[in-house]
C-alpha positions in Angstrom: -20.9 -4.3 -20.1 -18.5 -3.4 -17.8 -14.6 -4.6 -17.1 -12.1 -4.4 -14.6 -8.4 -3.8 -15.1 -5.4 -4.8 -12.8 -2.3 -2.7 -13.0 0.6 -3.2 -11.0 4.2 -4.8 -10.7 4.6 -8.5 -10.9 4.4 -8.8 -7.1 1.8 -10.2 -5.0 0.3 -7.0 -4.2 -1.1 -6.9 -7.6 -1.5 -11.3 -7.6 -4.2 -10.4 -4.2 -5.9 -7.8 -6.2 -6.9 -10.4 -8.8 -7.5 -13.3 -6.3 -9.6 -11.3 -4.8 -11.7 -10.3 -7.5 -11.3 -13.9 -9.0 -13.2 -15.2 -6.1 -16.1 -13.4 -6.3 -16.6 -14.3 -9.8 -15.0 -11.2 -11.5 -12.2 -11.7 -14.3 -10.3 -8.7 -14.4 -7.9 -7.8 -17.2 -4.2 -7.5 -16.0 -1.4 -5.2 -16.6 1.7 -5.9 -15.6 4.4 -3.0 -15.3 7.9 -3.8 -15.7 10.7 -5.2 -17.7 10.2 -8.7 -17.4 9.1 -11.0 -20.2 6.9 -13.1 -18.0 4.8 -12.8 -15.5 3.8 -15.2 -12.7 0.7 -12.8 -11.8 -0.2 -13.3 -15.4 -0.5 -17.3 -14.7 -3.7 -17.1 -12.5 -6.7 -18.9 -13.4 -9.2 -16.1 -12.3 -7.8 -13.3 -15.4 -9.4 -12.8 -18.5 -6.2 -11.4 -20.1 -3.4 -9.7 -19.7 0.0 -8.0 -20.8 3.5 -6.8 -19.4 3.9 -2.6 -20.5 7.4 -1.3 -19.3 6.1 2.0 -17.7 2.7 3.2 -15.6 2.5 6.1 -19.0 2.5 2.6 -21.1 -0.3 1.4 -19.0 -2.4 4.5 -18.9 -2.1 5.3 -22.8 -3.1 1.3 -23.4 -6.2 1.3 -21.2 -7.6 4.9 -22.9 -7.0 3.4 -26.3 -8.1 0.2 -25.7 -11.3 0.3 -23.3 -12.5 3.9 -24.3 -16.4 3.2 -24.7 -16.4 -0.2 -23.9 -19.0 0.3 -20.7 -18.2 1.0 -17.2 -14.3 -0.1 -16.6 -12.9 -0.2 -13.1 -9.4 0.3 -12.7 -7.3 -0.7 -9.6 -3.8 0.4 -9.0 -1.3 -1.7 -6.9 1.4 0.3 -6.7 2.1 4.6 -6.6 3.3 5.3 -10.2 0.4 3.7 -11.1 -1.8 6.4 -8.7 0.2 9.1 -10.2 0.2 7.9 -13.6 -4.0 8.1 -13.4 -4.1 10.8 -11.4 -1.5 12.9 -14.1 -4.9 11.9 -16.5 -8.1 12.7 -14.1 -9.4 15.2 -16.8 -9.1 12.6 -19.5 -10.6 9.4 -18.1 -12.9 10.5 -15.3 -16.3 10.1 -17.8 -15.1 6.5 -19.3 -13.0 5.2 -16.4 -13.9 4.6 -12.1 -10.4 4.6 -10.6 -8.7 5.6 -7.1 -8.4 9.4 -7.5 -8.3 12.9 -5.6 -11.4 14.4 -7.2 -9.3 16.6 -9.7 -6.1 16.2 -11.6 -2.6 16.1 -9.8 -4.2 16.2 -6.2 -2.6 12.8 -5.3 0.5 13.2 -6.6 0.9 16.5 -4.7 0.3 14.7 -1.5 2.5 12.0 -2.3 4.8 15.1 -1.4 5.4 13.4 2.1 6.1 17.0 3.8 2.1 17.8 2.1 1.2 14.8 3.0 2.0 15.1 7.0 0.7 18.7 7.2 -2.6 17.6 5.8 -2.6 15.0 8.9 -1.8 17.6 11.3 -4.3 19.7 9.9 -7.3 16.8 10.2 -6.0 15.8 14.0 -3.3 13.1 13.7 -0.3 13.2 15.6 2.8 13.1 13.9 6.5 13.3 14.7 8.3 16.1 15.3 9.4 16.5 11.4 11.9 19.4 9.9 12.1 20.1 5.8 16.0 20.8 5.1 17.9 21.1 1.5 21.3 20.7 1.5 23.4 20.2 4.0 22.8 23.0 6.8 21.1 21.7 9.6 18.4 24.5 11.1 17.7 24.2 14.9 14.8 22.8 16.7 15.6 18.8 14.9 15.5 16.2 18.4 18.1 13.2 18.4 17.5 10.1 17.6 16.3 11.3 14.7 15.4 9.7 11.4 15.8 10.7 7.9 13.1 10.2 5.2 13.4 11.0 1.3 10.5 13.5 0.2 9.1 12.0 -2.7 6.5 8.8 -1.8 6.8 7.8 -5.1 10.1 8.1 -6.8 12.5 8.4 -3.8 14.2 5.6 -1.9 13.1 4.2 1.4 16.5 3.7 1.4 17.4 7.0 2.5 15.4 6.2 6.1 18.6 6.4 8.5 18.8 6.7 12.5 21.2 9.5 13.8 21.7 9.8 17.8 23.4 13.6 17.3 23.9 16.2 15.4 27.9 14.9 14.2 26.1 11.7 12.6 24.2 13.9 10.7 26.1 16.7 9.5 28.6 14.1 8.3 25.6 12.2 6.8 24.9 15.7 4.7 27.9 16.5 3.7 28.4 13.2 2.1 25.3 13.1 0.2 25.5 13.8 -3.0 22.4 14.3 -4.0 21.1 18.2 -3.2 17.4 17.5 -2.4 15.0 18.1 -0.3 14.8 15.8 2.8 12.7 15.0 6.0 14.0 14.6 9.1 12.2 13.7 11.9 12.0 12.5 15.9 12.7 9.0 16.1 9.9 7.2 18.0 10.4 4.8 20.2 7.8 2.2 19.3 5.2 0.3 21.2 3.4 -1.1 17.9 4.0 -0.6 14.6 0.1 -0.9 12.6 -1.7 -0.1 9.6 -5.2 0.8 8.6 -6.0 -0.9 6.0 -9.2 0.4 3.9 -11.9 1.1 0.7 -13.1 5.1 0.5 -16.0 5.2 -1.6 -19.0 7.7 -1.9 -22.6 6.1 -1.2 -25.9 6.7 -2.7 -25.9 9.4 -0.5 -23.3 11.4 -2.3 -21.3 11.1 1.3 -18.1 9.3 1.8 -17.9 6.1 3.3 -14.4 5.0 4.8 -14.8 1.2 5.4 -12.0 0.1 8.2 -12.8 -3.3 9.0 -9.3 -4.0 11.2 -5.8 -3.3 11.3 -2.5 -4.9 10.9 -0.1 -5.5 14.1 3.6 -5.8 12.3 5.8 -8.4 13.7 8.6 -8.2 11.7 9.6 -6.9 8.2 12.9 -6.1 6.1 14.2 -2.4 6.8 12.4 -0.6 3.9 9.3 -2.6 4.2 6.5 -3.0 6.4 5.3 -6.4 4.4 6.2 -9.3 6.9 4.9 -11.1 9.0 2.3 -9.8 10.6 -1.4 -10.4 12.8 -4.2 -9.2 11.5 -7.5 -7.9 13.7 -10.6 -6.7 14.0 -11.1 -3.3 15.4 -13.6 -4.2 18.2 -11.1 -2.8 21.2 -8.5 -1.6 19.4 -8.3 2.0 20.0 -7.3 4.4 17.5 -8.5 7.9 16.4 -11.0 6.4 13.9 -12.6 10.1 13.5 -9.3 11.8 12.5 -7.9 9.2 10.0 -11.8 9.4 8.0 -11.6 13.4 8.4 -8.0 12.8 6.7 -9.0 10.9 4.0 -11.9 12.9 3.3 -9.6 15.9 2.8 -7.6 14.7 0.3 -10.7 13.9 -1.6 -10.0 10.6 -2.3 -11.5 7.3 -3.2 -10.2 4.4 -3.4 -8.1 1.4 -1.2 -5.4 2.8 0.7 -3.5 1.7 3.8 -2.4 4.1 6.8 0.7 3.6 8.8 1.1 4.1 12.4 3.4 4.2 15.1 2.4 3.3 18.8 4.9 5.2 20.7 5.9 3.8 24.3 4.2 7.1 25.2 1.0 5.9 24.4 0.6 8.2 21.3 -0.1 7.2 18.0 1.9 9.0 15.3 0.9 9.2 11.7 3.8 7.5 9.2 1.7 8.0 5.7 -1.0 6.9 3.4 -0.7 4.9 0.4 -3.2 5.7 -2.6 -3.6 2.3 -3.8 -3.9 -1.7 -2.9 -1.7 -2.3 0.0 1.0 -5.2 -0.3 -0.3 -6.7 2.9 -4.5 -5.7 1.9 -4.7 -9.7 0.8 -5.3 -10.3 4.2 -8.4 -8.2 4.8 -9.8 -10.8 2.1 -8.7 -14.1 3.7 -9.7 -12.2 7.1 -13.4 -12.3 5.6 -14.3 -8.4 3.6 -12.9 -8.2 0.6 -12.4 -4.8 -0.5 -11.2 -4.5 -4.0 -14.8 -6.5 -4.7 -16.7 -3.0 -2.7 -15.0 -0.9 -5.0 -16.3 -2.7 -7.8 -19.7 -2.9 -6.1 -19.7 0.8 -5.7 -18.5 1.4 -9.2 -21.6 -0.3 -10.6 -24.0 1.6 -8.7 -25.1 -1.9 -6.5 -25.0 -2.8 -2.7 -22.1 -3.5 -1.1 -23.5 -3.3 2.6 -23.3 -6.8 3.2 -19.6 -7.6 2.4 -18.5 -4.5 4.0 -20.5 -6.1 7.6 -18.6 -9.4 7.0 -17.2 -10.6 10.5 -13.3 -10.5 11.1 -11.1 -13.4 11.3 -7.9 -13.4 13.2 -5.2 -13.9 10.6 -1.1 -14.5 10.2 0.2 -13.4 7.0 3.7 -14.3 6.2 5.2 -13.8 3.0 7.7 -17.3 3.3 10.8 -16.1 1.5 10.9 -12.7 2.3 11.0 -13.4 5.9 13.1 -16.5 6.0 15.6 -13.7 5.6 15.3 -12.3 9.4 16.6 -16.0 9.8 19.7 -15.7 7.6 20.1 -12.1 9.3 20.1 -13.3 12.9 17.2 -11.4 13.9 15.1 -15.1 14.3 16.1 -18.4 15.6 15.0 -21.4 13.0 12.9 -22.9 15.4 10.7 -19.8 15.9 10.2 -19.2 12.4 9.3 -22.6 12.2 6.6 -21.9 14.9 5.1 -19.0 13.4 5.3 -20.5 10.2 3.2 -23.4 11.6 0.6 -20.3 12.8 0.5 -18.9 9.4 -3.3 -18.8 7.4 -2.7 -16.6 5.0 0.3 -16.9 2.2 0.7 -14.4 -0.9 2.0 -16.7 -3.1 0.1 -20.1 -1.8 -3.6 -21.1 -2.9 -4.8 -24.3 -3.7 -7.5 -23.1 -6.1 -4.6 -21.2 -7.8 -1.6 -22.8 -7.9 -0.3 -22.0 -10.9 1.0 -18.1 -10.0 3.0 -20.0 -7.1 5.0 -22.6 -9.3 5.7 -19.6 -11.7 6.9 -17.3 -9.2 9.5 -20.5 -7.8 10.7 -20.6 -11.3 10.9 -16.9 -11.4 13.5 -17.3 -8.5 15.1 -20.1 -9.5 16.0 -18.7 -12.8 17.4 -15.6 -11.0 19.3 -16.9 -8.6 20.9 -19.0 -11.5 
């Protein structure tokens, strides 16, 4: 017998894991991670069960305990600490458990190091920006304005800390004001054409040879600051040029298997620069599935050993994602006139929150604002 488990925040990342699943006939087993007493994720019709733990530790310890022996269990994570939280356990649950993992204990969770993370890159043929490692607040030479600072740590650190400089006086005052004495990245602010992702399923075949399934990419249109999940196109990749060669050599070097998402910006010089990878369900992968290949549903495919040839050669559907609330903010902010929003609200096919065979997560997560705005 085998089971799949969910395990993520109470965000839609973790609600298009399920749906996705849900629809091809599989009732995963949810955990939610967080503080909350309730759950709107927890309220979809496609879940077999499901609980709220306070930590990614909680979850880890409760699925070894719990579904130890119990047949072949699939585990997807939707958000990092849940990566690192299984990858900090490789050694223990690699014979009961299939999960998104490096091939050996602590491998992700080093490369969540972004500094790690972009000299891999580098290494397999990306192009990144120019980027400089400083501590504290002396500034080494060789660091080109505008530039752009970026917290080290993928998992714990803030995207908050990702600020635009145009010389050196912004920021030295900038480090000399933070308090904080930690590592930081700073790099060459790129002057964007496109902003994209890659969003993907790394598994190994019958074969015993990886096989990185790519079936499009996002364009982003517009997103809050810290946050590329906004409204957005979604695409096949037939004449979208990209280095497809270099991103699979990437992932094949950090050993891993699993969903992920790459981020990319197009410079207005015509190159491509590598941003990151996430190790896990993107927030904006529900769209792959709407587009017409669902990926979580390879992974379990894989898992069990069966075919999943045919889903992953599913034609690509066009798609506009827009996650309603978030980005009725760019109206509030000024950055979008209401009758635009209206229009590309109009455009939109794919919602996170909004399904008519599942309503119920949608009326839960309207209460769940409601009740905090109150």
């Amino acid at each position: 017998m085998e089971h799949s488990i969910v395990v993520g925040g109470n965000h839609h990342n973790t609600l298009g894991v399920v749906r996705a699943l849900g629809q091809k006939g599989v009732s995963p087993f949810v955990i939610i991670v967080g503080n909350g007493k309730s759950s709107f994720v927890l309220k979809s019709r496609y879940i077999k069960g499901g609980l709220i733990l306070p930590t990614s530790e909680d979850a880890v310890l409760y699925i070894k305990e719990e579904f130890s022996g119990q047949g072949r269990t699939i585990i997807y994570s939707c958000s990092d600490g849940v990566t690192c939280s299984l990858d900090n356990h490789y050694d223990e649950l690699k014979d009961n458990f299939v999960f998104f993992n490096g091939k050996e204990q602590g491998r992700i969770s080093r490369l969540t190091n972004k500094y790690e993370m972009l000299r891999l890159a580098l290494m397999c043929g990306l192009n990144i920006p120019a980027t400089i490692k400083i501590e504290g607040n002396t500034i080494p030479n060789g660091i080109t304005y505008p530039c752009v600072t970026k917290d080290m740590d993928n998992v714990n650190g803030s995207k908050h800390d990702m600020k635009l400089f145009q010389n050196v006086e912004q920021l030295s005052n900038f480090l000399q004001n933070n308090n904080e004495s930690k590592e930081i990245l700073v790099q060459h602010y790129i002057d964007k054409e496109l902003e994209f992702q890659l969003i993907g399923c790394s598994v190994i075949n019958d074969k015993g040879e990886y096989d990185i399934i790519i079936p499009g990419h996002t364009k982003i249109i517009r997103a809050q600051p810290v946050t590329n999940t906004g409204f957005l196109e979604y695409y096949s990749n037939d004449g979208f040029s990209f280095d497809k060669d270099s991103c699979k050599n990437f992932i094949k070097a950090c050993g891993y298997t699993g969903l992920f998402s790459i981020e990319f910006i197009r410079g207005k010089d015509g190159i491509d620069y590598f941003l990151e990878i996430n190790f896990r369900n993107d927030g904006n992968a529900y769209v792959v599935t709407k587009a017409g290949v669902n990926l979580p549903y390879i992974f379990y495919l894989n898992a069990l050993g069966k075919d999943y040839s045919a889903e992953a050669q599913r034609p690509i559907h066009m798609q506009v994602s827009m996650p309603v609330v978030k980005d009725f903010k760019t109206v509030l902010q000024g950055r979008v006139s209401i009758l635009q929003w209206l229009k590309d609200l109009k455009r939109t096919n794919c919602f996170f929150y909004k399904d008519k065979k599942d309503p119920a997560p949608l009326r839960a997560y309207i209460k769940e604002l409601l009740i905090n705005r109150i």
